[in-house]
C-alpha positions in Angstrom: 128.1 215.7 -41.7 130.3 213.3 -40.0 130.8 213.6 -36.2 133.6 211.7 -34.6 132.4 210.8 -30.8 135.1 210.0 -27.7 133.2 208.3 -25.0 133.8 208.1 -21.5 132.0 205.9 -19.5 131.9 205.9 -15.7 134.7 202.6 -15.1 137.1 204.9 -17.1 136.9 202.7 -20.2 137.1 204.5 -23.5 135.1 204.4 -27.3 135.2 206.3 -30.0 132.7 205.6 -32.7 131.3 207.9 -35.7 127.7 209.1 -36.6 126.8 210.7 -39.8 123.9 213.5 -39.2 122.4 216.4 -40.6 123.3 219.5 -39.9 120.0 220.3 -38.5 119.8 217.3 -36.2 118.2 218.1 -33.0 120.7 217.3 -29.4 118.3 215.0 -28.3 118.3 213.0 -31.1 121.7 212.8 -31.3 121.9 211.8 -27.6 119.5 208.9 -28.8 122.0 208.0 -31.9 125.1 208.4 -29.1 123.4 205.8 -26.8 122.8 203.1 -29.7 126.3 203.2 -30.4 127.9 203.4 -26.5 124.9 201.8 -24.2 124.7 205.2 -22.0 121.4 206.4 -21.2 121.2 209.6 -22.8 119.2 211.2 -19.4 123.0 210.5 -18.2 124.9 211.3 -20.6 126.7 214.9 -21.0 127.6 216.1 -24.8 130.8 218.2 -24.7 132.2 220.3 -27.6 134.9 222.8 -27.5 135.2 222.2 -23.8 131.6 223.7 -23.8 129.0 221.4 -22.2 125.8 221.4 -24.9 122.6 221.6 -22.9 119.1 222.8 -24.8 118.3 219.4 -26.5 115.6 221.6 -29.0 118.6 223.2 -30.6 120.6 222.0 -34.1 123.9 220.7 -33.6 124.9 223.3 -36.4 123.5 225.4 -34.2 126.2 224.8 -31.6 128.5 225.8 -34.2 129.4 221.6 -35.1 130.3 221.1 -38.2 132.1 218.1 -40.7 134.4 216.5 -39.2 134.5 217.7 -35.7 135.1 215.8 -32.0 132.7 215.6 -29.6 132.9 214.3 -26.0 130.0 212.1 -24.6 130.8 211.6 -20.9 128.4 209.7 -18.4 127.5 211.5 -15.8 128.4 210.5 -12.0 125.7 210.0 -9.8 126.1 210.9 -6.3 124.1 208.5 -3.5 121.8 210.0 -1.1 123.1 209.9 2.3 120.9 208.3 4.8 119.4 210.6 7.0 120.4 209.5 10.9 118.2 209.2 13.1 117.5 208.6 16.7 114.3 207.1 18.2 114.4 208.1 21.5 114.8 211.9 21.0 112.1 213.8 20.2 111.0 215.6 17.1 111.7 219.6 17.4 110.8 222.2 14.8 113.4 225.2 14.8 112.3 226.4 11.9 109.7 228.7 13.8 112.5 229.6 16.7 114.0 233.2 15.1 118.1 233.6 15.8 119.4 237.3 16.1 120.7 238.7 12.7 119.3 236.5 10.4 116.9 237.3 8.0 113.1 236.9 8.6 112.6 235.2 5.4 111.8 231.4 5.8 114.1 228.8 4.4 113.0 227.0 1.3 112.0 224.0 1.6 113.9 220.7 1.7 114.1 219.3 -1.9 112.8 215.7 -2.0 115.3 213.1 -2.1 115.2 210.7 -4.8 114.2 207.1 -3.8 116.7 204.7 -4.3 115.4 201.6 -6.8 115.7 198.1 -5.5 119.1 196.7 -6.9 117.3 193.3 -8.6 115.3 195.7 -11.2 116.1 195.9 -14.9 117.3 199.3 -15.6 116.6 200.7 -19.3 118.4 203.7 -21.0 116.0 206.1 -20.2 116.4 208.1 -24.1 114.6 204.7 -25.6 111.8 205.2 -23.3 109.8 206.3 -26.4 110.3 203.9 -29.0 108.0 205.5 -32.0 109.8 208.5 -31.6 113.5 206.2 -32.6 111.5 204.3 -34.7 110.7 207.7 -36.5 114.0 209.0 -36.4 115.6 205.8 -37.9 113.7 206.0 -41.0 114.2 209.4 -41.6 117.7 208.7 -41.6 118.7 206.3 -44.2 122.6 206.3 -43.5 121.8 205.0 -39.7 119.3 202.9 -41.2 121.8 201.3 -43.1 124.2 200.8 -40.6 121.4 199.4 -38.1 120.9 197.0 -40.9 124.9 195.7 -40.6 125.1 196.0 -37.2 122.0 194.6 -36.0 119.7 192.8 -38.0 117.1 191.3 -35.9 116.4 195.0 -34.8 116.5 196.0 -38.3 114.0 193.6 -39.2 112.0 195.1 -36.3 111.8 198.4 -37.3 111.0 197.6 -41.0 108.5 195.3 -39.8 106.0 198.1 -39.1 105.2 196.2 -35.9 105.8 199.0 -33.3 105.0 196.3 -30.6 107.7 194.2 -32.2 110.7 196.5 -32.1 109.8 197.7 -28.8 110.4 193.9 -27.4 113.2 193.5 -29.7 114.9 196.7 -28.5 114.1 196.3 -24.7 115.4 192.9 -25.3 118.8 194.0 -26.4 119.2 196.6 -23.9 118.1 194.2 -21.1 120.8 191.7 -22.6 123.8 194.2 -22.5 123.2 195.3 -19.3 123.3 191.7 -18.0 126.7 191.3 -20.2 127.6 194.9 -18.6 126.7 193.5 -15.4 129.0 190.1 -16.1 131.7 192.3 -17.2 132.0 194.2 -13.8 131.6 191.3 -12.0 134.5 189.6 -13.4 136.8 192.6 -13.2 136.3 193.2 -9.8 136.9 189.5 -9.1 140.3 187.7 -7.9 142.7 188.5 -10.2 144.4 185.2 -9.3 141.0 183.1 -10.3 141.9 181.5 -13.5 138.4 180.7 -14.6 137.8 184.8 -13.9 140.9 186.1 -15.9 139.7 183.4 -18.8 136.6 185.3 -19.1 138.0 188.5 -19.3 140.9 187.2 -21.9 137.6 185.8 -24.3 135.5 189.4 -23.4 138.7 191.2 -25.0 139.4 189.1 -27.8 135.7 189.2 -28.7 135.7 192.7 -28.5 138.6 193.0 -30.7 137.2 190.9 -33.0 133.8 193.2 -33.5 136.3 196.4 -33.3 137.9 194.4 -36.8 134.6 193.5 -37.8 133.5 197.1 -37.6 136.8 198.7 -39.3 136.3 196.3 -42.0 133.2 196.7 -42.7 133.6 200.7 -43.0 137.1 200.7 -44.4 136.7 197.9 -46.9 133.1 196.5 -47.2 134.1 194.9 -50.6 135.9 192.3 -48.4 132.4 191.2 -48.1 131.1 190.2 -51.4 131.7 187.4 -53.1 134.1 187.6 -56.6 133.4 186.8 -59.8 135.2 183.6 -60.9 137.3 183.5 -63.5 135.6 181.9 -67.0 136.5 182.9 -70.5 135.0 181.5 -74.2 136.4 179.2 -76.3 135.7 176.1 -78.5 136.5 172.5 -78.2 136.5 170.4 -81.3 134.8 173.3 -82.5 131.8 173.3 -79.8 131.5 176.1 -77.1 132.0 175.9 -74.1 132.5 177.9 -71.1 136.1 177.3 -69.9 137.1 178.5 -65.9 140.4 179.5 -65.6 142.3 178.2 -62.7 146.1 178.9 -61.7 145.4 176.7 -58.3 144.5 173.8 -60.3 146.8 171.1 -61.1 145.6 169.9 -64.2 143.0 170.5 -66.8 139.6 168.9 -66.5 136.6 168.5 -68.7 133.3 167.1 -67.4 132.0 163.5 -68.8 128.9 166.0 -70.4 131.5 168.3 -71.8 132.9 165.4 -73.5 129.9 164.0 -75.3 128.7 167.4 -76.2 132.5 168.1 -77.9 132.3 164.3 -79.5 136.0 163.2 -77.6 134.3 160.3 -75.6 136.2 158.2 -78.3 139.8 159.4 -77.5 139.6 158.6 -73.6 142.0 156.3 -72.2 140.5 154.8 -69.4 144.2 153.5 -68.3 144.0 157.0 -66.4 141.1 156.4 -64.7 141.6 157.5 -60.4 140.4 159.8 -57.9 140.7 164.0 -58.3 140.7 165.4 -55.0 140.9 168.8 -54.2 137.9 170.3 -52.1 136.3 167.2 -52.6 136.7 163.9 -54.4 135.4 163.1 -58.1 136.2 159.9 -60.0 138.3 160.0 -63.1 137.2 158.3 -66.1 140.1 158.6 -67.7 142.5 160.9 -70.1 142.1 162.9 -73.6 145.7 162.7 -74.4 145.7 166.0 -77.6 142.4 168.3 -78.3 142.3 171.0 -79.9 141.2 173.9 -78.0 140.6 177.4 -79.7 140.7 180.6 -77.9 139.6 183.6 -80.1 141.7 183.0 -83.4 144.1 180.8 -81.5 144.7 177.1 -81.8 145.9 175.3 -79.0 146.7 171.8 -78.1 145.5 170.7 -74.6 144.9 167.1 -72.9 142.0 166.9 -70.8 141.0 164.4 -67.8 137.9 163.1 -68.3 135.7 163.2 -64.7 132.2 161.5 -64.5 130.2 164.1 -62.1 131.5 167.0 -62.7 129.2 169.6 -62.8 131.6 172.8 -64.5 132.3 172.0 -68.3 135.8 172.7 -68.5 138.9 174.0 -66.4 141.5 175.0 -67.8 144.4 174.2 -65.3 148.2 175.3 -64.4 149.6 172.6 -66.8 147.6 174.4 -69.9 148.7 177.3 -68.8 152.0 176.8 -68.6 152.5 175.3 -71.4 151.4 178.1 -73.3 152.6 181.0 -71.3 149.2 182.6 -70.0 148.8 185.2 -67.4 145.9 186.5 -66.1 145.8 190.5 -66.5 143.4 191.4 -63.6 143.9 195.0 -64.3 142.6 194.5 -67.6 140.4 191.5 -67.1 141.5 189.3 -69.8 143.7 186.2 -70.1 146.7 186.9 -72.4 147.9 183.8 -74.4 151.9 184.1 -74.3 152.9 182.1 -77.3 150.5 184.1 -79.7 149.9 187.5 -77.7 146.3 187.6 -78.2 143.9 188.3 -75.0 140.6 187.0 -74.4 137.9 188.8 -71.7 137.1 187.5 -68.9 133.0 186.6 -68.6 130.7 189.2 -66.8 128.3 187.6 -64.3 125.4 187.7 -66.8 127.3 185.3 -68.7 128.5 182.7 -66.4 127.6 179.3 -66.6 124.6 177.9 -63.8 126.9 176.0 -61.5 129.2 179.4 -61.3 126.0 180.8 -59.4 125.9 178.3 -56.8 128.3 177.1 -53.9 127.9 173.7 -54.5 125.9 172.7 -56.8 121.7 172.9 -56.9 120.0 171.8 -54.1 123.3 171.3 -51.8 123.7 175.3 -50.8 123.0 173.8 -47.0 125.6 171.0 -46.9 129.0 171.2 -45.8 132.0 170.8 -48.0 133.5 168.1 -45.4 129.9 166.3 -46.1 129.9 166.5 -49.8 133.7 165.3 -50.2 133.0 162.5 -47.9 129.8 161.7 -50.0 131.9 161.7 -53.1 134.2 160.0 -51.7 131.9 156.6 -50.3 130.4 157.2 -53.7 133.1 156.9 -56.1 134.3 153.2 -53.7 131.4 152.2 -54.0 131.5 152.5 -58.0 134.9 151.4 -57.8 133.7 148.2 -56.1 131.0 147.6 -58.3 133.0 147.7 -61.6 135.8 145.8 -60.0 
């Protein structure tokens, strides 16, 4: 089931984040879960539903009557500071306890509870519901759906846990939490500083556009994770002087190209006009050879005339461009995946992955996955001069 979380941490600040559990999850697992998302340790943290404060951490949150959909509050809870005891050296020390007052009750007064000892202010503090980290480790892998999201959200202590390496995603976790309670730390310290420091309100400005930048982040990736795959380009089958060849479609292109390869393979070499010949550029640069003036181009049962420019390292066969299709009225039907031909109404499918050509599969090119696009145009670039020089 799917339990929406409101969050209310101690400086007032608000979150409201969503878990998916079972029905039979125990509370103090779901304290754990609640402490992943919002940083409060779940020793201090209070779970409130149906303004009824949830307490036996043995017990099922369907037990507690929770169920799809509901809201639950996570408050943090407010500790409250010893006060010093005062005292005074120079007077002695007196037991009254043994002294009996008229009217009271003989019974003896419990005991003073022990006071908790303060730590020093300069040591790490660690949410306290980690403190066994086989246990999380446990509960993450019985739960695929967090799993999942731990793998989105935080891969290096994703990697951790599916490591095996209990050692290893202990230091990996007490890392983190070591890390955002220094950034925790930061944060206060630059709210409480002088609002009229410029540096100081800078900070702050970057802290909230960075964290509405992950809140985007984390909508997107939950409202619309297709928005991060890649697309399947756009590449459809036809013949060129009765040769195949893969053809990608491309409205953004200015005019149709066909590699110098392409050209051998299709026997058109002989038609180029190298009066043509210049420089492409688009993402990058590529040299042009020089211009197929009329080629005949056939798409399903349809013949169609189409010019071609004629580039020497091009690694896609053909492209068809916005001048081809133009002139013969295409569309692309993304509904229906196919490329209708205007002047002849006949459609032809777009290519499943399976079937796309090998430089489709790569970003740019084999072996250049790792280079920049700025690099490789300015490569091409010094490249095609330098050819340019040499035949001049």
């Amino acid at each position: 089931m799917l339990l929406t979380v409101f969050c209310l941490r101690r400086d007032r600040s608000e979150i409201t984040f969503n878990l998916q559990v079972d029905a039979d999850f125990e509370l103090q697992n779901f304290r754990a879960l609640c402490e992943l998302e919002s940083g409060i340790p779940a020793a201090e943290s209070q779970i409130v539903y149906a303004e009824r404060p949830l307490t036996d951490n043995n017990r099922s949150l369907a037990s507690y009557g929770l169920k799809d959909g509901d809201v639950v509050i996570l408050r943090h809870k407010e500790t409250v500071e010893p006060r010093p005891s005062l005292r005074f050296p120079g007077l002695p020390r007196i037991d009254f306890s043994s002294i009996a007052v008229p009217g009271t009750s003989s019974q003896q007064p419990p005991p003073p509870a022990q006071r908790p000892r303060p730590s020093p202010p300069d040591a790490p503090s660690f949410p306290q519901g980690l403190d066994n980290p086989a246990l999380l480790r446990e509960m993450l892998l019985a739960n695929p759906h967090e799993l999942s999201l731990l793998k989105e959200r935080n891969p290096p202590l994703a990697e951790a846990l599916l490591s095996g390496d209990l050692e290893k995603f202990t230091r990996v976790l007490l890392e983190q939490q070591q890390d955002r309670a220094r950034r925790e730390q930061e944060r206060i310290r630059l709210y409480s500083a002088d609002p009229f420091d410029l540096e100081a309100q800078a900070k702050i400005e970057e802290d909230i556009r960075q964290q509405n930048i992950e809140e985007n982040m984390t909508i997107a990736m939950e409202e619309a994770p297709e928005s991060f795959g890649q697309v399947v380009m756009l590449y459809i089958n036809c013949k060129v002087n009765g040769h195949p060849v893969k053809a990608f479609v491309d409205s953004g292109a200015q005019m149709t190209i066909m590699s110098q390869a392409c050209a051998e393979r299709c026997n058109i070499m002989r038609l180029v006009d190298r009066r043509w010949a210049g420089i492409a550029k688009g993402v990058g640069t590529q040299k042009i050879i020089g211009r197929v003036h009329l080629a005949q181009v056939q798409i399903e049962g349809d013949f169609l005339a189409c010019s071609f420019s004629i580039l020497e390292e091009q690694p896609m066969d053909m492209l068809l461009g916005l001048d081809m299709l133009k002139r013969h009225q295409c569309s692309i039907d993304l509904k229906k995946n196919v490329l209708v031909i205007g002047t002849t109404g006949s459609q032809t499918s777009f290519l499943p992955e399976g079937e796309l050509p090998e430089c489709a599969r790569l970003a740019y090119g084999a072996g250049r996955d790792d280079v920049r696009p700025e690099d490789i145009a300015d490569q091409e670039l010094a490249e095609a001069i330098q050819k340019s020089v040499e035949e001049a």
